[in-house]
N, C-alpha and C positions, 0 to 999 in steps of 0.2 A: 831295425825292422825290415823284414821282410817286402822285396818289390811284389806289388801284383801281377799275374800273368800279363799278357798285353792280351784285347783282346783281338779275335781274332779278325783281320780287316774283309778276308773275304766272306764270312759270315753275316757281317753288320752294311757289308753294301747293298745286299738286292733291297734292305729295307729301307736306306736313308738314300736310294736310287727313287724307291716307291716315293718319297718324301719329299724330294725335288719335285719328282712329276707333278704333284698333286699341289705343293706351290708352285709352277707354273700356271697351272690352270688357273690359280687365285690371280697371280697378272695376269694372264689372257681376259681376263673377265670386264678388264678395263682396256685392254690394248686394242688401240685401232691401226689397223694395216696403214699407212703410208697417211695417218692423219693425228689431229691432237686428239692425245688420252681421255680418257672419260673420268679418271679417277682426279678427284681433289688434290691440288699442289701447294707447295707453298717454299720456301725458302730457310735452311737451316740457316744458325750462327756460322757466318763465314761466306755466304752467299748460296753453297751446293743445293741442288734443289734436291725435295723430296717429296714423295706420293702418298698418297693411303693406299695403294698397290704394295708400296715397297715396305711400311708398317705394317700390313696386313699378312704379309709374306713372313716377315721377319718374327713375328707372335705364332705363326704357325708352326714354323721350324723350330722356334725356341721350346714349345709343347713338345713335340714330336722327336726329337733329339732326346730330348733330357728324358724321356721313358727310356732310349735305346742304352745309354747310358749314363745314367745318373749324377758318378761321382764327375763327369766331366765340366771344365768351366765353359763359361761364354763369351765370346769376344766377335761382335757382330758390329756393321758400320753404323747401326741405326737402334741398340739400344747402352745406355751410358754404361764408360767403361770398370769394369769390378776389378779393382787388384786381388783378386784372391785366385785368378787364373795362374798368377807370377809362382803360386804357392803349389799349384796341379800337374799332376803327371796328363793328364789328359784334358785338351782342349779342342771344343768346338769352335772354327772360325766360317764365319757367317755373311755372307754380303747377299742380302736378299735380293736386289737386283742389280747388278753390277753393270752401268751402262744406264744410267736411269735416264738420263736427253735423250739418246736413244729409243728409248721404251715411251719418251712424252711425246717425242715426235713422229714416232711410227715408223721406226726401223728397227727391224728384224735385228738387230747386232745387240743385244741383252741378253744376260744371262743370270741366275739362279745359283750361287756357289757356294759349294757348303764343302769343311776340310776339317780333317779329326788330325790334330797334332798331337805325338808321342814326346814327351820331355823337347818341345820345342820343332821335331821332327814332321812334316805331314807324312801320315801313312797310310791315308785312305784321301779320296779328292775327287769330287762331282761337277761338273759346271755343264748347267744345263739349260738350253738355250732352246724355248718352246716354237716360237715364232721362226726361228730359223731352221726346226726340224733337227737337230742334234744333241745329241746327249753324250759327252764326255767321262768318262769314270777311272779311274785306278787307282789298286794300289799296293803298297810299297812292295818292291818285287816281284810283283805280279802282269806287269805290263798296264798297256795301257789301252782302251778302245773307244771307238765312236760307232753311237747306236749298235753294240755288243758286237763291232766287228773288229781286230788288230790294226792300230796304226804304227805309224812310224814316221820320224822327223826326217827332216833334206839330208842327204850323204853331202851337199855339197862343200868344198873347201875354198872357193873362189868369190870374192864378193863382186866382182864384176858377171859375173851368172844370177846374183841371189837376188830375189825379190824381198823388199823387206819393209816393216810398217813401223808405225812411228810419229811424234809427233812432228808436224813440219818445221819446227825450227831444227830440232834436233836431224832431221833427215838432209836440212839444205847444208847443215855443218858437215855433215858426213860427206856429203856429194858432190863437197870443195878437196876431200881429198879422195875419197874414190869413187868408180863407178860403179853404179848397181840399179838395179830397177825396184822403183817407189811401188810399194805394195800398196792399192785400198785403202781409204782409211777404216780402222778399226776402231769403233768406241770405246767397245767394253775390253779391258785391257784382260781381264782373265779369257774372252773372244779371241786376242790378239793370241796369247801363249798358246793355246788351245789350235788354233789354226796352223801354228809352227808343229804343233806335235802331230797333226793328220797332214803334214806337207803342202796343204795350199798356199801358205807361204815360207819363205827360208830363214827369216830373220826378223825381230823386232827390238826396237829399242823404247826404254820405259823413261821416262821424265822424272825427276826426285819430288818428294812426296806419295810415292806409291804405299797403301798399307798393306796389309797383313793380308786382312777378305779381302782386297782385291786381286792377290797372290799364292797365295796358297794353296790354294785344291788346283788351278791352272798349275804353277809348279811342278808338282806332284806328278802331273797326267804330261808335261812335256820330260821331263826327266826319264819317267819312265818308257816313255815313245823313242828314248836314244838321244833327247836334248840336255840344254841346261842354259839354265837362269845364272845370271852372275851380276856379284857389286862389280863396280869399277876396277878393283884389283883383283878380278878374279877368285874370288871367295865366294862359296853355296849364302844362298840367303838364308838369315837367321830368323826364326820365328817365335814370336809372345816373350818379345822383351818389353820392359816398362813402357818407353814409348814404342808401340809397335811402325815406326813409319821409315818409308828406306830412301836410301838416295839415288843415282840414274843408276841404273840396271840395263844389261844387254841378255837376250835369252837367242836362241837360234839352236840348228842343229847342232850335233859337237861337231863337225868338223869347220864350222864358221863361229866358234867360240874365241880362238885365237886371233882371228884377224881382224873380228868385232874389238875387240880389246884392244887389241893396238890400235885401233883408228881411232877407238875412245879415247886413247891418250892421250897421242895427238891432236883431238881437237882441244881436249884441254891442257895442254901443251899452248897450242895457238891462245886459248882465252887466256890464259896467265901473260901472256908476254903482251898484250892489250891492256891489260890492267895499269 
């Protein structure tokens, strides 16, 4: 049987660009600047918390999407997972708010993420972040922009230059073998990627357990800005495998992908001989 065209991504973005914006405004509608949220909370299985922002979000995108393209599957953090995506050429990945402590406690560092994967591929990638005034978009060889202007990731090659984010155990690891200046904390880790691809900062390192929505459309939009995402041996990340969840990941400009990687080693190098 015959593949379908693919379609086409620069086509399908002004409208699933319109789609974000428009759930944004659904969280703003609860979001209070530097105070607790207005919207009802409560705690998944497993402890993560979740809104009626973030299900409200996530039911609107799930309509809005599936008109743009129908036969696509769904794989979102907030509604239960379908195996029949495993069976699609085309997958919508969905994290309707990415950063949700963030968003309860009234900081701007949330985002909106919405990623159209091609046979496991992201080829189109949104993360759009209302409260913070930016909107991120790309996609696949098309470059990459914030609020419709070109970015591009750090040139740099030196980690004793790069500012980089991360979680703090992971950054004190690092910072027993080299130096580098501790970026901000970033919550929303698709915030985090996204910041590397418009060069506010150089380098971030991601914690294992990261999913899919929380990766994907950020991906996407650093890649194309001249970065890259990597597992621990240096391998592109893989997308909409049965379990979608990954283990610590380094993203950065390219030219601080190599030396991310070796110090990633190395510190797991040091953890094993502790054991």
């Amino acid at each position: 049987m015959s593949t379908p065209p693919m379609p086409i991504a620069s086509d399908l973005l002004p409208a699933i660009r319109e789609s974000c914006v428009a759930a944004g405004e659904i969280a703003l509608a609860l979001f209070r600047p530097g105070e607790k949220t207005a919207a009802k909370t409560w705690s998944k299985a497993g402890g993560s918390p979740v809104t009626e922002a973030d299900i409200g979000v996530d039911t609107f995108l799930r309509i809005q999407l599936s008109v743009l393209l129908p036969d696509a599957a769904w794989l979102s953090e907030e509604t239960v997972d379908d195996a029949l995506r495993l069976s699609r050429r085309f997958v919508w990945v969905v994290d309707p708010i990415d950063g949700t402590r963030a968003y309860m406690a009234g900081s701007p560092d949330w985002a909106v993420c919405v990623a159209l994967l091609d046979e496991g591929r992201p080829i189109l990638g949104i993360v759009h972040a209302p409260a913070a005034g930016a909107t991120y978009t790309a996609i696949a060889g098309g470059g990459a922009q914030r609020n419709g202007e070109p970015i591009a990731a750090s040139g740099l090659n030196a980690l004793a230059e790069a500012r980089i984010a991360g979680p703090k155990p992971m950054l004190d690891a690092l910072a027993r073998l080299e130096a580098f200046s501790p970026a901000d904390k970033i919550p929303s880790l698709a915030l985090r990627l996204a910041r590397i691809a418009d060069g506010t900062i150089d380098a971030g390192l991601v914690s294992p357990d990261a999913r899919d929505w929380d990766l994907a459309a950020a991906d996407l939009i650093l890649v194309e800005a001249g970065g890259r995402v990597s597992t621990g041996d240096g391998s592109a990340v893989v997308y909409n495998r049965e379990t979608p969840v990954h283990g610590m990941l380094v993203a950065s400009g390219a030219g601080l992908s190599a030396p991310l990687l070796g110090a990633l080693q190395r510190m797991r190098d040091g953890q094993t001989q502790r054991i």
